[in-house]
TISE-247070 format. One record per residue (C-alpha): residue in three letters; y, x, z; residue number from 0. Coordinates in steps of 0.05 Angstrom, whole numbers, m for minus. Layout:
<pts>
@type=ala, py=Y, px=X, pz=Z, seq=NUM
...
</pts>
This chain:
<pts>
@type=unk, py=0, px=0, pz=0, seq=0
@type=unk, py=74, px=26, pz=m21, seq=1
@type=unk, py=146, px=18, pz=7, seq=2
@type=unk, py=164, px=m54, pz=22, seq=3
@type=unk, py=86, px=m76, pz=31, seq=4
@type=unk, py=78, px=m63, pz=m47, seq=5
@type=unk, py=4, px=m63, pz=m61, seq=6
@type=unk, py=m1, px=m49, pz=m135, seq=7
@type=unk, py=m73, px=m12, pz=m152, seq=8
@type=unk, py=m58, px=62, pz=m144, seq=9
@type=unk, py=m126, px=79, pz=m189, seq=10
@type=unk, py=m105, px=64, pz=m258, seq=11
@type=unk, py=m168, px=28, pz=m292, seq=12
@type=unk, py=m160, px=18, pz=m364, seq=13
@type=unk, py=m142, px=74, pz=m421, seq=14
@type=unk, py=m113, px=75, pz=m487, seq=15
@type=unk, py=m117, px=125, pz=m538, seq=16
@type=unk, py=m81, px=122, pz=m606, seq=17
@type=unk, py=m116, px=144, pz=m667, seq=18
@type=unk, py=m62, px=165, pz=m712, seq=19
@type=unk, py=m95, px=176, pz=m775, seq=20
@type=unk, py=m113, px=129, pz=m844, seq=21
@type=unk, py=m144, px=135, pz=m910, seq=22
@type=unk, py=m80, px=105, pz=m932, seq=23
@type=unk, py=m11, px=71, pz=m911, seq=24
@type=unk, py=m9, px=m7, pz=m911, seq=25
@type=unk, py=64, px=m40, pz=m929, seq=26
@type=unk, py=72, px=m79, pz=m866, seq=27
@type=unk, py=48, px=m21, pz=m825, seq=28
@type=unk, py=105, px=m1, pz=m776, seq=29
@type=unk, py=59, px=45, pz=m728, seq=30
@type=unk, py=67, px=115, pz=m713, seq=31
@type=unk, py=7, px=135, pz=m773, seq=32
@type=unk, py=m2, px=186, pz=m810, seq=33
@type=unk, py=m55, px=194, pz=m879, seq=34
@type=unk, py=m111, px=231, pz=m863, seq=35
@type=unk, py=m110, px=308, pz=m859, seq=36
@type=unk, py=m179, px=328, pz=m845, seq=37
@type=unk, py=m138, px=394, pz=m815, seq=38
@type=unk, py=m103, px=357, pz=m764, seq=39
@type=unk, py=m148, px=322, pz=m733, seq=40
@type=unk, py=m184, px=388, pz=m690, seq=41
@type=unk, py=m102, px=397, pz=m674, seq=42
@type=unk, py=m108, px=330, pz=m644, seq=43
@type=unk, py=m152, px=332, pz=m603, seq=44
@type=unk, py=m140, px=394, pz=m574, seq=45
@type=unk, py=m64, px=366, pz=m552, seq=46
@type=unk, py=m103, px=295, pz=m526, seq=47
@type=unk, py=m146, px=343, pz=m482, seq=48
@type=unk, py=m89, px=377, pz=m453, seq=49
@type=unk, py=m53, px=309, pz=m445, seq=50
@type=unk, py=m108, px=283, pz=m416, seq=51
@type=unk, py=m117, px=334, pz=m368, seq=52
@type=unk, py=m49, px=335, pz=m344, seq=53
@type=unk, py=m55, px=257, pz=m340, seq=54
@type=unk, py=m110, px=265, pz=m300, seq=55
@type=unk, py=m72, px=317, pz=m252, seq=56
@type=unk, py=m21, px=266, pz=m234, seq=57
@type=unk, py=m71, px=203, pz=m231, seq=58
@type=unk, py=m132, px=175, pz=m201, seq=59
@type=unk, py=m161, px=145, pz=m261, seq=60
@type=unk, py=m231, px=106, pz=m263, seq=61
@type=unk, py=m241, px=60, pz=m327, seq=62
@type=unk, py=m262, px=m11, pz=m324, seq=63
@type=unk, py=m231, px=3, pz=m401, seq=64
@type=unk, py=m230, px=41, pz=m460, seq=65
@type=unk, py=m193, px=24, pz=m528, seq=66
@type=unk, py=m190, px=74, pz=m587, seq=67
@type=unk, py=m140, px=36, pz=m634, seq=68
@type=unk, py=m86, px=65, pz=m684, seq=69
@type=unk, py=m86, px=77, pz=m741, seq=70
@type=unk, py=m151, px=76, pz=m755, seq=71
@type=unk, py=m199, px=102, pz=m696, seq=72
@type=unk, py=m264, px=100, pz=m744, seq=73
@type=unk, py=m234, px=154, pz=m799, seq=74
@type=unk, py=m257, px=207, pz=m750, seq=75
@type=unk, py=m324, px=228, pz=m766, seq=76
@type=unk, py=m385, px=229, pz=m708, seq=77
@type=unk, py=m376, px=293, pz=m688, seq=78
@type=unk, py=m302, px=289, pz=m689, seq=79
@type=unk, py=m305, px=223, pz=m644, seq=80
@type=unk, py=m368, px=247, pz=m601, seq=81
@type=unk, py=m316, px=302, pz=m579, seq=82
@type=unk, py=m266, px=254, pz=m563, seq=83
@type=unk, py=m315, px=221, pz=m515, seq=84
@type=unk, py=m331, px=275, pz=m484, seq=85
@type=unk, py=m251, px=298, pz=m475, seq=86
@type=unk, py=m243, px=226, pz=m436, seq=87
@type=unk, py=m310, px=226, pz=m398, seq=88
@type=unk, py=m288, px=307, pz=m382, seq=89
@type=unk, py=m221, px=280, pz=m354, seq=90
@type=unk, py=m235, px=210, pz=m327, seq=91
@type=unk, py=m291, px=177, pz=m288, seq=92
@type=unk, py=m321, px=151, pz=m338, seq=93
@type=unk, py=m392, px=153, pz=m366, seq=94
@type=unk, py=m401, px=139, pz=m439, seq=95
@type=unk, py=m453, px=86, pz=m441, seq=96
@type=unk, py=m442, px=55, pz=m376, seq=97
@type=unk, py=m450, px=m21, pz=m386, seq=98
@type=unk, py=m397, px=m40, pz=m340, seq=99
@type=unk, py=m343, px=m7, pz=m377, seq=100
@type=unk, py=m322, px=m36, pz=m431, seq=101
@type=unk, py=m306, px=10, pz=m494, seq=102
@type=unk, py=m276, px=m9, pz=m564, seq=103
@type=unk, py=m264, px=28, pz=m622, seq=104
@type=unk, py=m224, px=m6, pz=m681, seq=105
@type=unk, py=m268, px=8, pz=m751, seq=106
@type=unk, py=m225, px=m1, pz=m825, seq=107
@type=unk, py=m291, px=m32, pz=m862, seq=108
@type=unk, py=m294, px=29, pz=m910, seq=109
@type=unk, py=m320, px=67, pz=m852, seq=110
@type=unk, py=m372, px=26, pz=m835, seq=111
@type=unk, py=m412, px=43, pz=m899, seq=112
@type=unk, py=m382, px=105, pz=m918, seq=113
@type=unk, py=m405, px=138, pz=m858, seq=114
@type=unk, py=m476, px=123, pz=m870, seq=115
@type=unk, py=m518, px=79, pz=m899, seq=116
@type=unk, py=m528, px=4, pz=m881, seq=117
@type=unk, py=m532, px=2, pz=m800, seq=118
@type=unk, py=m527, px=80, pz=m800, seq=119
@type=unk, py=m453, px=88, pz=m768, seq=120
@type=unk, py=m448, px=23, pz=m736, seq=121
@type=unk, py=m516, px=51, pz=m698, seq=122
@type=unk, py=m487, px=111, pz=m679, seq=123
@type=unk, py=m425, px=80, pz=m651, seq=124
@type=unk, py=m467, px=47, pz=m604, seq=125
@type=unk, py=m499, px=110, pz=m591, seq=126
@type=unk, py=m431, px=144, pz=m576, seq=127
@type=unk, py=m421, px=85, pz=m517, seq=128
@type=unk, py=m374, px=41, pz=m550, seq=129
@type=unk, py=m396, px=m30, pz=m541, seq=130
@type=unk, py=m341, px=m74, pz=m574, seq=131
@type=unk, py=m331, px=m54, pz=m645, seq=132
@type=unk, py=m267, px=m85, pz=m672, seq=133
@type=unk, py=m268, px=m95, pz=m762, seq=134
@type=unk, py=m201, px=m103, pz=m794, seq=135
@type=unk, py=m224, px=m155, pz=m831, seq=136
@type=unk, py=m152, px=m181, pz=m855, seq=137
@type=unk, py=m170, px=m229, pz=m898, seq=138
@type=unk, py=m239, px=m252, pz=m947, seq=139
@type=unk, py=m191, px=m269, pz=m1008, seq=140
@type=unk, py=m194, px=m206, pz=m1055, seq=141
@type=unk, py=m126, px=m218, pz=m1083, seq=142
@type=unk, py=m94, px=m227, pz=m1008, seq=143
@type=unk, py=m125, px=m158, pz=m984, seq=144
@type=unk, py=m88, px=m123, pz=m1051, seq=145
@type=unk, py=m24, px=m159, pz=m1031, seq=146
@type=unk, py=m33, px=m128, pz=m965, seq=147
@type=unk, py=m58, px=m55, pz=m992, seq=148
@type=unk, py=m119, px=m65, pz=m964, seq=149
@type=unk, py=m173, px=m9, pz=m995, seq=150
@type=unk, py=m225, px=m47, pz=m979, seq=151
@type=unk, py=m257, px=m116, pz=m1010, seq=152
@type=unk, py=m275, px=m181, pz=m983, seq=153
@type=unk, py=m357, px=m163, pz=m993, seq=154
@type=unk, py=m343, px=m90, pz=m954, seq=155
@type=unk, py=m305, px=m134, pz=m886, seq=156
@type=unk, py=m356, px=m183, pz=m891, seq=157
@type=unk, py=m417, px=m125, pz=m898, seq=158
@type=unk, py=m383, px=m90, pz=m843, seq=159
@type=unk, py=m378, px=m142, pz=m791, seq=160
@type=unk, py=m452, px=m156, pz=m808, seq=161
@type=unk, py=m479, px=m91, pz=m796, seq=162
@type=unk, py=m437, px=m84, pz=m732, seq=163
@type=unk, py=m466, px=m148, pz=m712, seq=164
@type=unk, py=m535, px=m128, pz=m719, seq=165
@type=unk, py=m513, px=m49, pz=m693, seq=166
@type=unk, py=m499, px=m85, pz=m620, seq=167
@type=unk, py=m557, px=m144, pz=m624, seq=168
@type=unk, py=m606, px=m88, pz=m632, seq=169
@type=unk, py=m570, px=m50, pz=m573, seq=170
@type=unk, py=m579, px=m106, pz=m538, seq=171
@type=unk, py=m640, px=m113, pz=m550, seq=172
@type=unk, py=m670, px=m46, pz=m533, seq=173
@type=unk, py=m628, px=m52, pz=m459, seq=174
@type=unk, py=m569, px=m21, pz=m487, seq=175
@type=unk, py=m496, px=m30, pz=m482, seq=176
@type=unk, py=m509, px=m96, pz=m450, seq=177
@type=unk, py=m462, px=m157, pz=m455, seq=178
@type=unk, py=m446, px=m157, pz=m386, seq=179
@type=unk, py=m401, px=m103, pz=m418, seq=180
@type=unk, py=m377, px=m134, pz=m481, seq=181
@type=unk, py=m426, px=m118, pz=m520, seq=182
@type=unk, py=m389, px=m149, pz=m571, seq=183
@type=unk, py=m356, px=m157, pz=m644, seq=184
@type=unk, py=m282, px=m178, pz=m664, seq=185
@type=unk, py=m255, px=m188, pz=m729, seq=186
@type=unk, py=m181, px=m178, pz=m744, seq=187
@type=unk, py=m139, px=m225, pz=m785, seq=188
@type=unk, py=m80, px=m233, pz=m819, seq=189
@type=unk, py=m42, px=m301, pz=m830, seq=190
@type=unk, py=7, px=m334, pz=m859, seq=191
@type=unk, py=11, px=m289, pz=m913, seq=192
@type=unk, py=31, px=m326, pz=m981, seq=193
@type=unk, py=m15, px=m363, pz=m1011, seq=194
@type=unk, py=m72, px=m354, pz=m963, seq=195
@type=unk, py=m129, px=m405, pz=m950, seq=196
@type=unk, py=m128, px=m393, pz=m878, seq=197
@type=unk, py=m183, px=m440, pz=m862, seq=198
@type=unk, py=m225, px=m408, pz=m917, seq=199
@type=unk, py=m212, px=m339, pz=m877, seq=200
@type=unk, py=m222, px=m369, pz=m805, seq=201
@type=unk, py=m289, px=m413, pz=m830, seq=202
@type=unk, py=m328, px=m354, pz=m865, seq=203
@type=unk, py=m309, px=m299, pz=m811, seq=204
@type=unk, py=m335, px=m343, pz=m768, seq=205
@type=unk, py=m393, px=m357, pz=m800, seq=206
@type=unk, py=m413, px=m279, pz=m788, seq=207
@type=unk, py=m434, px=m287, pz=m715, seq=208
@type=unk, py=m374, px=m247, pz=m687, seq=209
@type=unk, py=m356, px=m260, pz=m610, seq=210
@type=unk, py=m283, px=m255, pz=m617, seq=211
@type=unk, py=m230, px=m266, pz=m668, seq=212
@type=unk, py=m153, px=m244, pz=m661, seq=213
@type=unk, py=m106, px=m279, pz=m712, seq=214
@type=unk, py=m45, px=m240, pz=m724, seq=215
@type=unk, py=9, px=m263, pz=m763, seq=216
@type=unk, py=38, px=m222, pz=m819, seq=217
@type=unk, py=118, px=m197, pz=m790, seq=218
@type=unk, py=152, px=m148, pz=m832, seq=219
@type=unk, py=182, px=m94, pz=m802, seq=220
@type=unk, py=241, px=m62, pz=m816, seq=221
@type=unk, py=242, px=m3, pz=m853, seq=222
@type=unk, py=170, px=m13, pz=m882, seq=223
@type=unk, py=155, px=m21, pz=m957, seq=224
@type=unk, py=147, px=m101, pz=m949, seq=225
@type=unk, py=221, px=m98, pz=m926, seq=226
@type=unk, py=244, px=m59, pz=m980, seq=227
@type=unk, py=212, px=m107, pz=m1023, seq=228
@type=unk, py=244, px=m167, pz=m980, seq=229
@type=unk, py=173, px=m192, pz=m971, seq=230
@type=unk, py=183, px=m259, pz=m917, seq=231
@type=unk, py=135, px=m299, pz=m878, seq=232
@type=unk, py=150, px=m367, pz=m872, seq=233
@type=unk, py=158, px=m393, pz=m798, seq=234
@type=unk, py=129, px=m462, pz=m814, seq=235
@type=unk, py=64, px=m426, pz=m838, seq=236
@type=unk, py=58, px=m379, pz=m781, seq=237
@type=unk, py=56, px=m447, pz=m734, seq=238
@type=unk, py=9, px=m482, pz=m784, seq=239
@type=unk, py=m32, px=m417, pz=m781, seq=240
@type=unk, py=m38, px=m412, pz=m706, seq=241
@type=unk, py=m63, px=m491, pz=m703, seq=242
@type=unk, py=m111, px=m482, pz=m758, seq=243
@type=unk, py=m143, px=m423, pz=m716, seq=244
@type=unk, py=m147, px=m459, pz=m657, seq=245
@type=unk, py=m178, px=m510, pz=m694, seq=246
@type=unk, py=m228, px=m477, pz=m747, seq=247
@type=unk, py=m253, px=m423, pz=m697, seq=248
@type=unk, py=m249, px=m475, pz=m635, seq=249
@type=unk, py=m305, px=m511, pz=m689, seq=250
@type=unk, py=m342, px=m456, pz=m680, seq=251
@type=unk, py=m345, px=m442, pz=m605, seq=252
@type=unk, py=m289, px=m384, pz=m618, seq=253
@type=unk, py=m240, px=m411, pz=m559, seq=254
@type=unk, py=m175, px=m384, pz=m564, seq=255
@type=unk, py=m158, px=m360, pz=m491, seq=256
@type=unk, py=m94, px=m324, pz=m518, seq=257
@type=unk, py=m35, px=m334, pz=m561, seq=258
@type=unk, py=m71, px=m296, pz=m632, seq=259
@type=unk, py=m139, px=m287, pz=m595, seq=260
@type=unk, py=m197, px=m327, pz=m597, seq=261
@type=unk, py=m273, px=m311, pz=m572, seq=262
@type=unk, py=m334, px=m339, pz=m550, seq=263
@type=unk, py=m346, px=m357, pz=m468, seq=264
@type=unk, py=m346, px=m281, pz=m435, seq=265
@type=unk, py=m340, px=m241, pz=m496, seq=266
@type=unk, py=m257, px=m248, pz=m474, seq=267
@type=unk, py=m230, px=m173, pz=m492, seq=268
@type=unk, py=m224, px=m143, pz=m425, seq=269
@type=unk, py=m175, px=m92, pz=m445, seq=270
@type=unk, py=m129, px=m134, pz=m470, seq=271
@type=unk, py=m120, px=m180, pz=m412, seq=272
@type=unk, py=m103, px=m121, pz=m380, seq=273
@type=unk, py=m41, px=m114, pz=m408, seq=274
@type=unk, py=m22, px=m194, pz=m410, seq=275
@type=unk, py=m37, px=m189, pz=m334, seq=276
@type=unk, py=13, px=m139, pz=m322, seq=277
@type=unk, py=m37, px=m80, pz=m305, seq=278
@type=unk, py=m36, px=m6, pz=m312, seq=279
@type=unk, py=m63, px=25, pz=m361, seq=280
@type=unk, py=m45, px=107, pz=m383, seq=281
@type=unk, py=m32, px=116, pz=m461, seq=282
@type=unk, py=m59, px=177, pz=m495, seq=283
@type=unk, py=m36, px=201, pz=m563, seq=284
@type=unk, py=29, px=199, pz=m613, seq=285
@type=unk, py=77, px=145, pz=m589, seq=286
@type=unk, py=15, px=110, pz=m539, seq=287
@type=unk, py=47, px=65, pz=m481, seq=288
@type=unk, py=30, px=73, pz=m412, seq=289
@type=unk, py=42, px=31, pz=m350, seq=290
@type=unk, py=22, px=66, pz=m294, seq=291
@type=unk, py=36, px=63, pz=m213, seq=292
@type=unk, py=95, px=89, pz=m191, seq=293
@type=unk, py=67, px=128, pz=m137, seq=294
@type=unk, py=40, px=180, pz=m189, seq=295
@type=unk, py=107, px=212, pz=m187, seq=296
@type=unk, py=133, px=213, pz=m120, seq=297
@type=unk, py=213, px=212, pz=m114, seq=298
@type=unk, py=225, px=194, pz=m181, seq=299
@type=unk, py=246, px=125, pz=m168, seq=300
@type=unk, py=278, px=123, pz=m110, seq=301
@type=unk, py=348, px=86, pz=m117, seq=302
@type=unk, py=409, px=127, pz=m95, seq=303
@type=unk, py=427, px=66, pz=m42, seq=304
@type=unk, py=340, px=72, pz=m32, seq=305
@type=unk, py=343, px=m2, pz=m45, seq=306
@type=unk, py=297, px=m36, pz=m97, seq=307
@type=unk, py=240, px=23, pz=m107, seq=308
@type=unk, py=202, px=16, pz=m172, seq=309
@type=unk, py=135, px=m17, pz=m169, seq=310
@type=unk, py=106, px=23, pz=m236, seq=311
@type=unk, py=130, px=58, pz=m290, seq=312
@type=unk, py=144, px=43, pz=m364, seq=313
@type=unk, py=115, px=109, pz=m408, seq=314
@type=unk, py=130, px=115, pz=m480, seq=315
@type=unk, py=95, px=181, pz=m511, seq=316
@type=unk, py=144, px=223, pz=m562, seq=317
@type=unk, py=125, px=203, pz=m644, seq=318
@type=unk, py=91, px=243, pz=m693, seq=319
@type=unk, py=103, px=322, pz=m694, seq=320
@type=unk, py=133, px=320, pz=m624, seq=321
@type=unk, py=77, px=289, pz=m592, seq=322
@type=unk, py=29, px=350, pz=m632, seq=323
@type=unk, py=76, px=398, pz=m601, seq=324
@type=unk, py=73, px=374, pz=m536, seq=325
@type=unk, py=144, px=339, pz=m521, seq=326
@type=unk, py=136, px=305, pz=m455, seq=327
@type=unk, py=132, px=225, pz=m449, seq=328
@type=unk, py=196, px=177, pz=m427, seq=329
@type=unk, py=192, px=146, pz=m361, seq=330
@type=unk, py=232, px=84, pz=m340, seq=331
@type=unk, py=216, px=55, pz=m267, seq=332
@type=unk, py=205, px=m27, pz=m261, seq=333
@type=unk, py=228, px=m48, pz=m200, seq=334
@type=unk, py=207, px=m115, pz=m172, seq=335
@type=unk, py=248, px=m161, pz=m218, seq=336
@type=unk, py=235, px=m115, pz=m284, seq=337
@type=unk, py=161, px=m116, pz=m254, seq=338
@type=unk, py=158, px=m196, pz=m253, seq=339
@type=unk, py=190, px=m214, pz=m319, seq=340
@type=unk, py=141, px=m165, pz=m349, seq=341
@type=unk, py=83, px=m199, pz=m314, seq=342
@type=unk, py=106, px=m272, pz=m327, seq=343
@type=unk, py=124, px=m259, pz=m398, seq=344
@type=unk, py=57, px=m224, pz=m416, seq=345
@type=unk, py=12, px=m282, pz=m374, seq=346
@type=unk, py=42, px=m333, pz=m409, seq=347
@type=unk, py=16, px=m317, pz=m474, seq=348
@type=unk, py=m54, px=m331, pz=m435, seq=349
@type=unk, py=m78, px=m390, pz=m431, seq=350
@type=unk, py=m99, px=m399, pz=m368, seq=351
@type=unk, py=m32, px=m375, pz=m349, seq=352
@type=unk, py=m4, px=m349, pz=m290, seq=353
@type=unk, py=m20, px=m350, pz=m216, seq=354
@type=unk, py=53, px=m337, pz=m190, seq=355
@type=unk, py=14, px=m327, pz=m121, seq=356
@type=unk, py=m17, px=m274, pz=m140, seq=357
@type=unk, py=33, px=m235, pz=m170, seq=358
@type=unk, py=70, px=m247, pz=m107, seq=359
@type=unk, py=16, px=m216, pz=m71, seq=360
@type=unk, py=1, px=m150, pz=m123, seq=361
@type=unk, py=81, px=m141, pz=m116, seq=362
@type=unk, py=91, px=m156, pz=m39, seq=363
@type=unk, py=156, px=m188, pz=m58, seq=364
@type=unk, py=173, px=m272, pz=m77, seq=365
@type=unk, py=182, px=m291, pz=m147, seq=366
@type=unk, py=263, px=m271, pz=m166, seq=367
@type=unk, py=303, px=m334, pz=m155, seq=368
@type=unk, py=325, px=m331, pz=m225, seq=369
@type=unk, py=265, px=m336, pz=m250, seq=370
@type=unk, py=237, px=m391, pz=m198, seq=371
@type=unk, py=305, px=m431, pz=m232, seq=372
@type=unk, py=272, px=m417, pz=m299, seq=373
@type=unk, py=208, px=m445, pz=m286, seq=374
@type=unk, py=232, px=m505, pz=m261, seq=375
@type=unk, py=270, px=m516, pz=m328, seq=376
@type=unk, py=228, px=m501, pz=m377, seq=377
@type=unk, py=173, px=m545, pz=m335, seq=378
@type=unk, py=228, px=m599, pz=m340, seq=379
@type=unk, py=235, px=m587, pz=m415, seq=380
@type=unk, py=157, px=m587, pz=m433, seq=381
@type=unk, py=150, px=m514, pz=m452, seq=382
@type=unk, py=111, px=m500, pz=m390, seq=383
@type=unk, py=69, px=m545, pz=m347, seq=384
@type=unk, py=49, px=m525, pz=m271, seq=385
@type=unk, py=m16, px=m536, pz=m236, seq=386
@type=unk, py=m1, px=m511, pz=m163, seq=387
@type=unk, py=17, px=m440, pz=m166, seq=388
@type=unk, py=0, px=m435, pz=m229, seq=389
@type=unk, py=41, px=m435, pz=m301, seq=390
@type=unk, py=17, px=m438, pz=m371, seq=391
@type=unk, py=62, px=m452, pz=m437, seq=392
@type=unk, py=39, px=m518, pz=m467, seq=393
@type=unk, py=21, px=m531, pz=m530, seq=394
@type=unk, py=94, px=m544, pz=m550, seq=395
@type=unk, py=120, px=m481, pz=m505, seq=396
@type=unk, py=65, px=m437, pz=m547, seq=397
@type=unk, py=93, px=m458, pz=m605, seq=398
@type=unk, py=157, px=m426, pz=m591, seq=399
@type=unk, py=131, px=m387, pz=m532, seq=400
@type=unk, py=187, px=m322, pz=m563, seq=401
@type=unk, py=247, px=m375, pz=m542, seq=402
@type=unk, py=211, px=m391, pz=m474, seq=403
@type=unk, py=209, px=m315, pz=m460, seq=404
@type=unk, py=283, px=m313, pz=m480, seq=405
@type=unk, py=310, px=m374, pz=m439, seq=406
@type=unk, py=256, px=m372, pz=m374, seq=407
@type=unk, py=320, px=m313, pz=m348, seq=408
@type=unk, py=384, px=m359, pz=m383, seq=409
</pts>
C-alpha cells in the first residue's frame, strides 16, 4: 500500500512488446513500422534485451500476459522469435508454455504458410508457448484487401485462420496450451471501408471456428497515404458496421464484450482488458506504451506542495532510430483524478462496465466530484445506465461513446 492508503498492484502483470517490422507498408497504417530488414532485426533484439533488463531492474514483473503485436510480430522467423522468448522468460517470471499465462502473437496470413507448410508454423508457434494466435484477416473480399494494400488474399486469411485453428485444437488435444489459458484464435477486421459487405466478412470469418473477433473500423490518419489521397470513412457506416457485428457474430455465439471486440464465453482476450481496466502493463520496443506503478521510481512524483502524489505513470518509448539507439522513455505521473478519468474512460468501452467501487478501492481515494456530476448527467441523458455501483454506456451512449468520453468531465 502507497501514500494516502493507495493500493495499486506494485507487481506489474501483463507485457507488451512491439514488433516493428512488415513485409510492406499499408496506407492507413499510422504505427511506428518499419519494412523488413532482415539486418535489423538481430539489432533489435539486442536493444529489447537491454530494455528489458533495465525494465526489470526497476520492476517486479510476473505475467498473467504476453502480447507480441506491431507491425507484424510473425515476420520474424522461429529462431528469431524463439530468442525473443527466451529474452522475456530471461527477464520476467515467466515460463513459456505455462497455461496460465496467456501469450499472443499477431500473424499477417502470408506467414502462416510461408513459414512452413500447411500446420508447419502455426505448430511451432504453439510450440514456442504462445496460445492465442491473432490473423489479420481484414477482410474476405479480394478487391477490399487491394484497396487496403493488403499482400495477402481472401483464400491465404481464410487458410491461415484454419490452420491456426487446428495448430491450438491439436494443442489442446495432446494437454497443451490449454484453454484455461486462451488457447485461442482471433481474427482481425476491418469495416466500414467503401463498398464492403460487412455481413459477408463477419458471417464467413465466423464460420472458421475462431474464438474471438475484433472489428475495427477503418480511420485515416493524418499524414498517411489514405490522407494524402483524401480517402474518408463514412460515420453512418462505421455505426451500421458496429450493429451488424454485434449482430452477425452475436448469431454465432461471438458476444461482443467490448466496443470492436467480440468472442466466444471465456475466450475474452485477457490482455486487452487489461488495459480497459486501467492496469499496468510495461511496453517494450519502438514507441510501446507502458503504465506502470508509480512506486517503481521513487521521488519522481512527489508534488512540490507533496499534495496529490501520482498513483502510476504514463510511459511513452522514443520512435524509430532513437528507440534502436537507446533514447530513454517519457514519463508523465497520473495522479488520482488523471488516474480515474483514465480508468472510467477505458471501462466504459466494456460492456460490463465499470464498478466505481472498485476503483475506489485500487485508488484509496472517492470518485472526483466532477466526474460523480458527470455520471449523473449522462445517466440522466441515456448515454449511461447504472446498476448499483456500477456504469456501462448503453446502446445509444456506445454509439457515440467518443462524445460521452468528451462530456462525462464538461
Amino acid at each position: 500500500m502507497g501514500d494516502n492508503g493507495r493500493v495499486i498492484d506494485p507487481v506489474v502483470r501483463h507485457v507488451y512488446v512491439h514488433v516493428p517490422f512488415c513485409a510492406s507498408i499499408c496506407p492507413f497504417c499510422a504505427f511506428d513500422v518499419r519494412v523488413n530488414r532482415d539486418t535489423e532485426i538481430d539489432r533489435y533484439l539486442e536493444r529489447l534485451d537491454t530494455e528489458a533488463a533495465g525494465v526489470a531492474d526497476r520492476l517486479e514483473v510476473v505475467p498473467d500476459t504476453v502480447y507480441l503485436g506491431g507491425g507484424t510480430p510473425s515476420q520474424l522467423d522461429d529462431r528469431q522469435l524463439e530468442r525473443l522468448v527466451g529474452i522475456l522468460s530471461d527477464r520476467f517470471a515467466w515460463a513459456p508454455g505455462d497455461p496460465a499465462v496467456e501469450a499472443t502473437i499477431e500473424l499477417h496470413p502470408d506467414d502462416v504458410r510461408s513459414h512452413g507448410v500447411t500446420l508447419g508454423r502455426a505448430r511451432r508457434l504453439v510450440g514456442l508457448g504462445f496460445n492465442r494466435l491473432s490473423v489479420g484477416v481484414q477482410s474476405t473480399d479480394d478487391a477490399i484487401l487491394a484497396r487496403l494494400g493488403r499482400t495477402h488474399d481472401a483464400s491465404a486469411a481464410l487458410a491461415a485462420v484454419e490452420d491456426c485453428v487446428a495448430a491450438v485444437a491439436a494443442a489442446a488435444a495432446a494437454g497443451r496450451a490449454g484453454t484455461a489459458a486462451g488457447g485461442t484464435v482471433s481474427a482481425d477486421l476491418m469495416v466500414a471501408v467503401a463498398g464492403q459487405d460487412w455481413e459477408r466478412d463477419l458471417t464467413t470469418v465466423a464460420a472458421t471456428g475462431v474464438d474471438h473477433v475484433s472489428t475495427y473500423s477503418l480511420t485515416v490518419e493524418p499524414g498517411t497515404p489514405f490522407a494524402r489521397r483524401g480517402v474518408r470513412v463514412d460515420e453512418e457506416d462505421e455505426l451500421r458496421a458496429l450493429d451488424a457485428a454485434t449482430e452477425v457474430l452475436g448469431a454465432a455465439g461471438i458476444d461482443r464484450y467490448e466496443v470492436s471486440n467480440h468472442a466466444r464465453p471465456g475466450s475474452e482476450c485477457r490482455h486487452n482488458r487489461a488495459y480497459w481496466s486501467n492496469s499496468c502493463w510495461v511496453g517494450l520496443g519502438p514507441s510501446a506504451g507502458g503504465h506502470e506503478p508509480a512506486l517503481a521510481t521513487p521521488g519522481f512524483h512527489d508534488a512540490p506542495d507533496g499534495s496529490r502524489p501520482a498513483l502510476t505513470d504514463r510511459v511513452a518509448n522514443a520512435r524509430g532510430t532513437a528507440w534502436f539507439d537507446g533514447a530513454a522513455p517519457e514519463r508523465s505521473p497520473c495522479d488520482s483524478d488523471t488516474w480515474w478519468a483514465d480508468a472510467v474512460a477505458c471501462g466504459l468501452r466494456m460492456v460490463d462496465g465499470v464498478d466505481l467501487d472498485g476503483l475506489a478501492e485500487r485508488a484509496g481515494s472517492a470518485m472526483p466530484p466532477l466526474l460523480a456530476d458527470g455520471v449523473e448527467r449522462l445517466t440522466g441523458r441515456g448515454w449511461l445506465a447504472a446498476d448499483g455501483p456500477r456504469i456501462s454506456a448503453t446502446a445509444a451512449g456506445t454509439r457515440v461513446l467518443d462524445r460521452v468520453m468528451a462530456e462525462i468531465w464538461a
